[in-house]
N, C-alpha and C positions, 0 to 999 in steps of 0.2 A: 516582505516577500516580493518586493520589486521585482519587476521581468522574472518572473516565473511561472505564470501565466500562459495557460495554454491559449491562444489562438482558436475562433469559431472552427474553423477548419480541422484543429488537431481534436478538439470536440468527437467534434461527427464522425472525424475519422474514427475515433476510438472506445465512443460511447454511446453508438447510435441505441435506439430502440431494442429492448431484449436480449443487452448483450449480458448479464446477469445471469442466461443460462448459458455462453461459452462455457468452454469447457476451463482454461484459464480461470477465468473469472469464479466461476462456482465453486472449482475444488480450492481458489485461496480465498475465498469469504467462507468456507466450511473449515477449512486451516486455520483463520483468525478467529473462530466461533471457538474451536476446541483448543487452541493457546488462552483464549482467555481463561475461560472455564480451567484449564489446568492449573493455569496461575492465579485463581480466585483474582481475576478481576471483570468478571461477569456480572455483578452486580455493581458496579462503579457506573458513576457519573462520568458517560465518556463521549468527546471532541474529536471527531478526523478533518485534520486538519488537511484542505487540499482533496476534497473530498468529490470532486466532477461533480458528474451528475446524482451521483449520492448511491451509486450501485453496493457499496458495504453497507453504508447506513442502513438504505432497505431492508437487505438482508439481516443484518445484527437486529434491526428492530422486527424484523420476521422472527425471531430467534429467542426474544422478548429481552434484551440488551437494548440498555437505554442508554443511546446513542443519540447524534447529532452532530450534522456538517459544515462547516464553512467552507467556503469556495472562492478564492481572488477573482478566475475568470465568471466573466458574464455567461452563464451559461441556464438550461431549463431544466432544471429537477426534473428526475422522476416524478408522473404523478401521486406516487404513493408517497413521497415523503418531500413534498412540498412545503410540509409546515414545519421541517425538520431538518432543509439545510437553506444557508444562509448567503444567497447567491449573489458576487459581486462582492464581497466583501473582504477587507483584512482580519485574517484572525484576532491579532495583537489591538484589534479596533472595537472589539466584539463589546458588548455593555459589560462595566465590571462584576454588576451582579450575578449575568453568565461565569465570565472568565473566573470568579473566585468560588465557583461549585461545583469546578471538574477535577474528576481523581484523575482519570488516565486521560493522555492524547495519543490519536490515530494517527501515525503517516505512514498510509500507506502507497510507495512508491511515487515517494513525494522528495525525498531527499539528493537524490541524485540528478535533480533539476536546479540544486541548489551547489554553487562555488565553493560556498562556506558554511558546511550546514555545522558545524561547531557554534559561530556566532548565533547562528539559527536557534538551535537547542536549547543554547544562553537564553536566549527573549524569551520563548517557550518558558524557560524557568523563572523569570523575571515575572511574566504577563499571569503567568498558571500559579497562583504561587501554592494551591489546595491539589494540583496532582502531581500526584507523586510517584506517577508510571508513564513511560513514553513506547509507544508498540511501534516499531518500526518493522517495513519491507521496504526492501529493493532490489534491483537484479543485479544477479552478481554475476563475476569474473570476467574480467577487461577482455582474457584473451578469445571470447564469447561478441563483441562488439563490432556491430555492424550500421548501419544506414539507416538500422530503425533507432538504434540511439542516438545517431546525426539528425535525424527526424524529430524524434520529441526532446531534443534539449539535454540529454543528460552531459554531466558532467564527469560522469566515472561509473564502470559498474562495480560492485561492493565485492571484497572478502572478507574474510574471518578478521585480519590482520586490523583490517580499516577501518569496522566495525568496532572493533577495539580500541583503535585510537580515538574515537569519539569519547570514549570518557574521561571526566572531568572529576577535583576532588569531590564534588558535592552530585554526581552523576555516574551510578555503578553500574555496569552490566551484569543481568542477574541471568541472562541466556541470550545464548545466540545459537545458529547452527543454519546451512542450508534446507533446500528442498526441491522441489521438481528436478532431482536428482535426472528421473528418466528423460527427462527433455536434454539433460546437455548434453551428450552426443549428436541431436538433432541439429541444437543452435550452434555443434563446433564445426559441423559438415557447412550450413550455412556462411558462418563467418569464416572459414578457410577454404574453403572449396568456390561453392556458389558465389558470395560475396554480397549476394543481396537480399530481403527479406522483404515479405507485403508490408508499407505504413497503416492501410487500410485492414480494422477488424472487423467480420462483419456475423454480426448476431445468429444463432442458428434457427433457422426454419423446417417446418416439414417432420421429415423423418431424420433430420439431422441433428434434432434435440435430443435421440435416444443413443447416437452416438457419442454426444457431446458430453451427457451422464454416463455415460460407461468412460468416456476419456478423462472425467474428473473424477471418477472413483478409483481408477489406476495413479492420481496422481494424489489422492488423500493416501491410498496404501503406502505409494512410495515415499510419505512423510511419514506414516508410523511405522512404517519397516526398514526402513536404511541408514544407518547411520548419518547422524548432522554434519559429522563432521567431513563427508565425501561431498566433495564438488556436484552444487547444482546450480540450476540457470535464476534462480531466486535465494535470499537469506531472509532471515525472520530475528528480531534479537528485541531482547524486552531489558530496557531499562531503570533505574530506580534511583527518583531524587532524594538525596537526604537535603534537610532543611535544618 
């Protein structure tokens, strides 16, 4: 995972202190709590790879999902699950008594920081050789692309199409589909119009955490109510190794 690595700077920018209750952030760790669970793999031995400061981990392990993160950047866990991700480290490096007791790997919007996450995927299957599931997110639809993707690195934002050419004969796509449908007319005013968006996310305080839960329960609905296959500012796709 050479250079791809966030910088202290991109950190703080985007993980400071209690950002776990953004609205963002809560309704897609309550999104990957209920994909797992629908795809029994809630009881797995599971890895996010790329994992920051470990804001899913906590969560999944709020959730009683036995989870666990590694992280290439140097960066400081959350207090709560300091004994649970693995900071500074390469995944592909991790001791092999970990690496060969994980069913599923997390990356969560972790791939699109990456050139060639196909090679990527390879290692993963190489390194992982007991899981047998890869949970992917990343944001999707190029024509969505703005300053904040210049900003943290990405390489492409994802569709259906692209998503699918990620598999491989021994790596099947068992689902894919969009989400935060209701954001993308936000982010196409944004990237067409305005042209620029904040780098800086900053945690909610106050009386802004009870907005911030009503804006992550409009965006858990609009994943179980809309169709996956309508264009949204995020995709979600789970895939399965055969061996």
């Amino acid at each position: 995972m050479t250079g791809s690595a966030f910088t202290g700077e991109q950190f703080d920018a985007i993980y400071p202190d209690g950002i776990g209750g953004h609205y963002w952030n809560h309704a897609r760790n309550r999104i990957i709590v209920r994909f797992l669970r629908k795809y029994k793999r809630s009881k797995d031995r599971i890895l996010e790879i790329g994992c920051g400061r470990g804001v899913v981990v906590e969560y999944l392990r709020a959730a009683g999902i036995n989870c666990v993160g590694v992280e290439l950047g140097d960066v400081k866990p959350f207090p709560g699950v300091r004994d649970f991700v693995f900071a500074g480290k390469d995944a592909f490096a991790l001791p092999a008594e970990l690496r060969q007791n994980i069913d599923t790997i997390l990356l969560m919007d972790v791939i699109e920081h990456l050139e060639n996450p196909r090679a990527f995927l390879d290692e993963i299957r190489k390194s992982f050789v007991k899981a047998r599931h890869i949970l992917v997110t990343v944001p999707a639809r190029q024509e969505l692309w703005t300053n904040y993707d210049d900003y943290n690195g990405h390489f492409r934002r994802y569709n259906l199409r692209m998503i699918h050419d990620l598999c491989a004969d021994d790596l099947r796509l068992t689902k894919s589909g969009y989400f935060n449908h209701m954001l993308y007319p936000v982010f196409w005013i944004f990237a067409r119009l305005v042209k620029k968006r904040a780098t800086v996310i900053r945690a909610p305080k106050g009386r802004t955490v009870i907005l911030h839960r009503i804006l992550s329960f409009i965006l858990q609905s609009d994943f179980a109510l809309i169709p996956a296959h309508m264009p949204g500012t995020s995709l979600i796709a789970l895939f399965e190794a055969g061996r």
